[in-house]
LUMMI-596552 format. One record per residue (C-alpha): residue in one letter; chain; residue number from 1; x, y, z. Coordinates in steps of 0.05 Angstrom, whole numbers, plus 32768, in hexadecimal, padded with zeros to 4 digits. Layout:
% residues N
mipa|fivex|torfi|u|v|w
a|A|NUM|X|Y|Z
...
//
This chain:
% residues 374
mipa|fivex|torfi|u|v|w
x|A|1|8B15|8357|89E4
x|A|2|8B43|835E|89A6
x|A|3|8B19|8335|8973
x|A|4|8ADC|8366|8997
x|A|5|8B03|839E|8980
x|A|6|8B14|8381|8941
x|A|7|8AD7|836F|8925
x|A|8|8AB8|83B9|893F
x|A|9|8AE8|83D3|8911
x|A|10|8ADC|83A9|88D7
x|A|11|8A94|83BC|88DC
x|A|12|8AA8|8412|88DF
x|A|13|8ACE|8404|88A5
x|A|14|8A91|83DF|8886
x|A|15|8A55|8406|889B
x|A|16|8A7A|844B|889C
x|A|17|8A73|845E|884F
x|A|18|8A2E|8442|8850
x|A|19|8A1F|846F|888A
x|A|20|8A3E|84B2|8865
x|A|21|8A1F|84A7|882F
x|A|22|89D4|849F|8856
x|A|23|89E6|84DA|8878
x|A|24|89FC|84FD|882F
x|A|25|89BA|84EC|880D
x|A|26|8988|850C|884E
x|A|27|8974|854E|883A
x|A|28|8986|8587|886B
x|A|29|8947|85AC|888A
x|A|30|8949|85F2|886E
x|A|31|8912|862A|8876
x|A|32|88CE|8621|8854
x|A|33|88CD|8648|8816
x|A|34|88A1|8654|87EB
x|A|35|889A|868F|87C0
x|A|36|884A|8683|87AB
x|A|37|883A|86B9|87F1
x|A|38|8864|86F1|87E8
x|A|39|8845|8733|87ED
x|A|40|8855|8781|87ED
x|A|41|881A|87AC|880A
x|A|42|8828|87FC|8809
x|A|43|8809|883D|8821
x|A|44|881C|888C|8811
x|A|45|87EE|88AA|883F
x|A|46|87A6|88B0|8858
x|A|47|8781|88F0|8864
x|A|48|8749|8914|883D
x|A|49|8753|88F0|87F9
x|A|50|8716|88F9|87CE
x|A|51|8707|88F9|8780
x|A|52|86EC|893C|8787
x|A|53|872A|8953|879E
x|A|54|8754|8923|8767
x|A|55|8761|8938|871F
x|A|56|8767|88FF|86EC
x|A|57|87B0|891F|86E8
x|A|58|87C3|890F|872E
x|A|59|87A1|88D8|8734
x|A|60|87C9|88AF|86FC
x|A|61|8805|88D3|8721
x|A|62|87F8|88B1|8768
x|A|63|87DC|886B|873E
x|A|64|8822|8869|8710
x|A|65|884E|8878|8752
x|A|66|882D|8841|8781
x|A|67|882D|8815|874D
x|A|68|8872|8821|8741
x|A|69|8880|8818|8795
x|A|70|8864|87D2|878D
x|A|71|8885|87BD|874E
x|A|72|88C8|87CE|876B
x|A|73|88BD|87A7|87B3
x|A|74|889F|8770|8784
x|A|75|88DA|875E|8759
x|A|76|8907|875A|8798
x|A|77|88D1|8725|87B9
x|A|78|88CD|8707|8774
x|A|79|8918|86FA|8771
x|A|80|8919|86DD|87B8
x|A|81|892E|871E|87D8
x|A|82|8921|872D|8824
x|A|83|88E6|8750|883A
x|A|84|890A|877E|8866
x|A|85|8930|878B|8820
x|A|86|88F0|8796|87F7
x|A|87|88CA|87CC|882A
x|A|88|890F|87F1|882E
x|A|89|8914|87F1|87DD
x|A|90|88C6|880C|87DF
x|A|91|88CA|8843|880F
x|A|92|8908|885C|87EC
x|A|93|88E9|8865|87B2
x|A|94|88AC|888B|87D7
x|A|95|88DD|88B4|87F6
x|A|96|88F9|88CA|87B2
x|A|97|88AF|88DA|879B
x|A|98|8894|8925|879E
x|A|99|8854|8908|87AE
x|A|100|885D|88EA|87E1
x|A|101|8866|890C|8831
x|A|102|88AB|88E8|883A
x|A|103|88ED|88FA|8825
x|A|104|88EB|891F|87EE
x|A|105|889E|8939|87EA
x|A|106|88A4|894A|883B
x|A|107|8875|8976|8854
x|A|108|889F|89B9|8878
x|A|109|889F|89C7|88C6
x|A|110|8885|8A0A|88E6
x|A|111|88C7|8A22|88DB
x|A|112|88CD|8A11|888B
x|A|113|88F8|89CA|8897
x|A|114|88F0|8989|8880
x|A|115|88FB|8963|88BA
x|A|116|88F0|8908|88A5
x|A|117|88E3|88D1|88D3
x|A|118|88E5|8885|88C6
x|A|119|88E6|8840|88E2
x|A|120|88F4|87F4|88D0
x|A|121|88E5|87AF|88EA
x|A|122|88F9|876C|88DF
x|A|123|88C2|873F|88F7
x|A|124|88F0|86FE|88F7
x|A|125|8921|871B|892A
x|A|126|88ED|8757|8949
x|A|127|8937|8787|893E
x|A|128|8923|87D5|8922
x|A|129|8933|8812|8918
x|A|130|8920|8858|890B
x|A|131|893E|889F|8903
x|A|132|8913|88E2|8910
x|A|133|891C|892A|8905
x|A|134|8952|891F|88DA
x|A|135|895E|8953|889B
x|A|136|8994|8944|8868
x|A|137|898D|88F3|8863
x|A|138|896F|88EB|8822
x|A|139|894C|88A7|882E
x|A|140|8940|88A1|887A
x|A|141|8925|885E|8874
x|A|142|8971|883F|8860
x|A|143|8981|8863|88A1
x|A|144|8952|8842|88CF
x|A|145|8968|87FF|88AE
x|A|146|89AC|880F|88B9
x|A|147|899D|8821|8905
x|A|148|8978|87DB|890D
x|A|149|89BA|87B9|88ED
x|A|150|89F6|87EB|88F7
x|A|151|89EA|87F8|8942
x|A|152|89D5|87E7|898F
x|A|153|899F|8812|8985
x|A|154|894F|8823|896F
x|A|155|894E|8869|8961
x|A|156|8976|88A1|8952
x|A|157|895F|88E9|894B
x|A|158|8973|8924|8931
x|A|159|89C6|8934|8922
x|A|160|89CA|88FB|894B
x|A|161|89AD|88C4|890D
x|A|162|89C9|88FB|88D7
x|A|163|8A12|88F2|88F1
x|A|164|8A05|88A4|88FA
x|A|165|89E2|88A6|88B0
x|A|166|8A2F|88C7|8896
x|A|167|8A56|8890|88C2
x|A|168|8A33|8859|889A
x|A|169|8A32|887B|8850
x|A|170|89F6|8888|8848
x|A|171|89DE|88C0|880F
x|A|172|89DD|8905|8837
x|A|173|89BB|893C|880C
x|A|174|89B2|8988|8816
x|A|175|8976|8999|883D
x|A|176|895F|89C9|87F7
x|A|177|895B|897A|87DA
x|A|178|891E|896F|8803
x|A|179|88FA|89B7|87EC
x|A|180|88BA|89AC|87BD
x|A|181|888A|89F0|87B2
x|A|182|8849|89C2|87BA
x|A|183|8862|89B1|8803
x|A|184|8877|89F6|8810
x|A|185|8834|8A18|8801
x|A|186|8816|89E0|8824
x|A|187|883D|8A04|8863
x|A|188|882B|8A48|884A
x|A|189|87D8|8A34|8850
x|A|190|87E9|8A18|889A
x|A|191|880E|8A55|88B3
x|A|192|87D4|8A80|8895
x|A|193|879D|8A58|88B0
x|A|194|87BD|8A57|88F6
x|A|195|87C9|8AA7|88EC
x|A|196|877A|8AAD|88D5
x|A|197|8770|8A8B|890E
x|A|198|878F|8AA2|893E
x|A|199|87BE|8A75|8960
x|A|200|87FD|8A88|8985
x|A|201|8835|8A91|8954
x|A|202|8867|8A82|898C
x|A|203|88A1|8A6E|895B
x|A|204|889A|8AA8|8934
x|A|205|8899|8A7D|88EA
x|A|206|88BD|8A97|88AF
x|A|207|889C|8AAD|8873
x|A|208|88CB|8A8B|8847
x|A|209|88E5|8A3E|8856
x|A|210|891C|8A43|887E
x|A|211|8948|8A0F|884B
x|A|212|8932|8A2E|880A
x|A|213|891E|8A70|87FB
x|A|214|88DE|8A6D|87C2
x|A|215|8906|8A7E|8789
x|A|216|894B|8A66|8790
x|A|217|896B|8A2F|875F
x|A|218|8995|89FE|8778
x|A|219|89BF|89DA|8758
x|A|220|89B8|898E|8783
x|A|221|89ED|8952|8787
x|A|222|89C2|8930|8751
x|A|223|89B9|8962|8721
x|A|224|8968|8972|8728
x|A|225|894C|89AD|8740
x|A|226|8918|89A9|8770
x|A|227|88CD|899B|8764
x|A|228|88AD|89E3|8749
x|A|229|8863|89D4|8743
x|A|230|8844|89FF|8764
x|A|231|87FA|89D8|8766
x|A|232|87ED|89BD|87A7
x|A|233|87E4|896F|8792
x|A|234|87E2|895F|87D2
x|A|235|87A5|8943|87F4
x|A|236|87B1|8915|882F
x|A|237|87AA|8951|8866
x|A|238|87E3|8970|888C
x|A|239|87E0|893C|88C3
x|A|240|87DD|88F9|889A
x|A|241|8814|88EF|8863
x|A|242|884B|88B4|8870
x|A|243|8854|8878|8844
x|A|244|8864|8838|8854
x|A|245|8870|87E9|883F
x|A|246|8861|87A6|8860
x|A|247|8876|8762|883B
x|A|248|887B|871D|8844
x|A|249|88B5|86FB|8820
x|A|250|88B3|86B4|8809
x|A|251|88DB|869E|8847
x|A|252|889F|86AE|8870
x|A|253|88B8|86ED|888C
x|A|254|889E|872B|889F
x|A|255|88B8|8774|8899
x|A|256|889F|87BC|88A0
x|A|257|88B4|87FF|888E
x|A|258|889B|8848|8897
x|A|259|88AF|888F|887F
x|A|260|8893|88D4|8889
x|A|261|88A0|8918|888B
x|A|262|8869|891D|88BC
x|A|263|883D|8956|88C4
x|A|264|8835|899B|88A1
x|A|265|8849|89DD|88D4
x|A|266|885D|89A3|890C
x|A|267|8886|89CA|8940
x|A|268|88B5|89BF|8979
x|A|269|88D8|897F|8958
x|A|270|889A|8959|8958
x|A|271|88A0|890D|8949
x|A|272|8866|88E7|893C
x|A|273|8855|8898|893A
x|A|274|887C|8887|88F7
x|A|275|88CA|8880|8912
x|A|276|88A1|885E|895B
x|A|277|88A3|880C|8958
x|A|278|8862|8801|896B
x|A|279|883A|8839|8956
x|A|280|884C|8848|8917
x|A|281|886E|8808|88FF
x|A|282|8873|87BE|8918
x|A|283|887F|877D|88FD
x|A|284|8885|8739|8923
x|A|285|887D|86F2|88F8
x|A|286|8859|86DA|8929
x|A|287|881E|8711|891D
x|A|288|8826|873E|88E5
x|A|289|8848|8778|88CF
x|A|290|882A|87C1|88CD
x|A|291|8840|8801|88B4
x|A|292|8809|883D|88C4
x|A|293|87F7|8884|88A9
x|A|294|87CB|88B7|88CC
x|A|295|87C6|88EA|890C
x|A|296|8807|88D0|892A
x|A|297|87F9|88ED|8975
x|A|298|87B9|88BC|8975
x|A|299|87DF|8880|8954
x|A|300|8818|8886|8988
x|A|301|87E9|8891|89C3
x|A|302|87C1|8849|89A7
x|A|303|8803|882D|8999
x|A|304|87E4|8818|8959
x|A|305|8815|87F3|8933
x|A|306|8819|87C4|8970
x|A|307|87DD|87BF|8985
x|A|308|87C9|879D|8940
x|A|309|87FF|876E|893F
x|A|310|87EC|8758|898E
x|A|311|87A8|874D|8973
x|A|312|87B1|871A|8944
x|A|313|87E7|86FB|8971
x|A|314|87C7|86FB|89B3
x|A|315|8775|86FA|8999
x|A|316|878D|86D2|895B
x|A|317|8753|86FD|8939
x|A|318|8766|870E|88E7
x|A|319|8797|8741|88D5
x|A|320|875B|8760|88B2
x|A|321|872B|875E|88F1
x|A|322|8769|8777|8921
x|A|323|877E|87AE|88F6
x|A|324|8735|87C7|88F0
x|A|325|8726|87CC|8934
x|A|326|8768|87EE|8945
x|A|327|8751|881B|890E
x|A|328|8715|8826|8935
x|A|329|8735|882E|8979
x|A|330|8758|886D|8952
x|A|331|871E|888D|893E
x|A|332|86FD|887D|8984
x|A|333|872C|88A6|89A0
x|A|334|8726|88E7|896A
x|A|335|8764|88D9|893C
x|A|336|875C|88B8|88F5
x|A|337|8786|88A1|88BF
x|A|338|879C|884E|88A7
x|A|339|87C9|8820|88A4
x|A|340|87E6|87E4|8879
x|A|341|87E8|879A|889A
x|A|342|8800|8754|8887
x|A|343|8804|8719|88AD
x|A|344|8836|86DC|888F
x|A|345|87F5|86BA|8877
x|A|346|87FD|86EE|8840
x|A|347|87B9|870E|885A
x|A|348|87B0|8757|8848
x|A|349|8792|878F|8871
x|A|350|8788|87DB|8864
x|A|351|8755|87FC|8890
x|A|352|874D|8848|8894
x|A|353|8716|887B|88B3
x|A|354|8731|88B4|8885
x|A|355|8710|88C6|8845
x|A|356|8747|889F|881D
x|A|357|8787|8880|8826
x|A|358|87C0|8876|87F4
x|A|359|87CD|8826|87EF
x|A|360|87D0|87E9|87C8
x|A|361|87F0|87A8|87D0
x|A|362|880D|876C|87A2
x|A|363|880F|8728|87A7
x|A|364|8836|86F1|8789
x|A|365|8809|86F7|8743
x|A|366|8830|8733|873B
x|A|367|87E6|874B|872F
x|A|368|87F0|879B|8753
x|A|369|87AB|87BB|8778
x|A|370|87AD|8801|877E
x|A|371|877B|8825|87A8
x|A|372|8775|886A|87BD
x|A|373|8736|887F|87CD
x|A|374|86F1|885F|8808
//
């Protein structure tokens, strides 16, 4: 037994460096990557988009902005950033666009607010979250992402998600930040249509905006005075304007992000699909990830952003075949507008029954495609 143990020992002491340095020279399994399929697809908004109603001057407006939306998700995709980083970086920068209806462009409330919605998804884990109604957060997209990171929850609403929004730093603003005069005429042709018309004024709507009286100057945290032009650029319809991002990063996953400032003269605290996981955004690796813009009532009642995703999982149909017949579900039922899809094949899919929808995409080419109107 003691020359056994003996010679196992002589052989450890052989064998063992031979055996660490084996083990030394196997490579360690690590994630697929490869950053030949990333890709950044984007939308600001369907509704009745038309030439006739375009200008050559807005038109290189909404053309320069997406483009510059996709070129800033790009470069974090391109330097191996996350996708759930790249959609946030994107819808921030929509949110600080006037021409957009999120953030800073939002359209006003029956009662002359800007009241902004948003949601988040990581489609590797399936965690989100969203804010709504919320008022002084300048970018309401960081403060979905911070309710899908910083907390137990889904969604916050109201003073509830602006109080969270302080706790975790996040840029507070004065409501006056969110005031543009397009938006607020926008309001002013509601609340006269709906007079013209007839309908109960059961609120009793202010003539001026309750945040920002017409003329007033402010002076804001960073130094710019609000938008002043007094056109109305806008063309997407008071019920359809919200942007949003999907991407696929070149670790194979999935991400999606919406904003809005949902619709023109809403009342009552009215939340459409946007902030809702599963109507207005979703995103699952396993299927795809969506982001949608349009009648929200019709896109929550058709759970649309899900219902896309369960396609191509469950029917294992295309992205582009599910997204167009949940696109035609919607109009079945009366409601139109579009949305943005993208499975983690890198397959693209915009569908929309309105007369034009804000969008474009970019792949790893770096090659940007930039489409607005049918």
């Amino acid at each position: 037994m003691k020359k056994l143990f003996v010679l196992l020992s002589g052989l450890l002491l052989t064998c063992g460096p031979l055996m660490a340095q084996v083990a030394a020279s196997t490579p360690v399994a690590t994630p697929a990557v490869d950053a030949g399929r990333i890709t950044l697809v984007i939308h600001g908004g369907a509704g009745t988009i038309t030439r006739a109603l375009m200008t050559p001057e807005k038109e290189k407006a909404y053309q320069e902005a997406l483009n510059k939306a996709l070129q800033i998700g790009y470069a974090i995709l391109k330097k191996g950033g996350t996708s759930l980083d790249a959609v946030e970086a994107t819808v921030r920068f929509m949110e600080d666009s006037p021409l957009f209806n999120a953030g800073k462009g939002a359209v006003f409330t029956h009662e002359g607010r800007n009241e902004l919605d948003a949601s988040i998804m990581d489609g590797r884990t399936l965690k989100a979250g969203s804010v709504a109604g919320v008022t002084i957060v300048r970018n309401p997209i960081s403060a979905a992402r911070a309710v899908m990171e910083k907390s137990e929850h889904v969604m916050l609403t109201g003073a509830g998600a602006e109080l969270f929004a302080r706790e975790k730093g996040l840029e507070i603003v004065s409501p006056e930040y969110f005031y543009t005069e397009a938006r607020y005429q926008q309001l002013q042709k509601a609340l006269q249509a709906e007079k013209s018309a007839g309908t109960p004024d059961e609120l009793n709507a202010p003539t001026k905006p309750a945040a920002l009286p017409k003329k007033t100057k402010l002076k804001l945290r960073n130094g710019r005075q609000p938008t002043g032009a007094t056109e109305n650029i806008f063309t997407e319809g008071k019920k359809y304007g919200t942007v949003g991002a999907v991407a696929l990063d070149q670790y194979g996953n999935l991400a999606a992000a919406t904003s809005t400032g949902g619709m023109t003269n809403k009342r009552y605290g009215r939340v459409g699909d946007a902030p809702i996981i599963g109507a207005g955004t979703y995103a699952d690796n396993s299927a795809c990830a969506v982001s949608c813009t349009g009648w929200g009532e019709y896109f929550i009642r058709a759970t649309v952003a899900r219902d896309v995703a369960a396609r191509v999982e469950y029917q294992r149909v295309p992205v582009q075949q599910a997204a167009q017949a949940t696109i035609d579900k919607v109009g079945q039922m009366g409601g139109d507008g579009g949305l943005i899809a993208l499975d983690a094949a890198g397959n693209v899919a915009m569908p929309f029954n309105s007369e034009g929808m804000y969008r474009g995409y970019i792949k790893a080419d770096g090659k940007p495609q930039i489409l607005i109107y049918k």
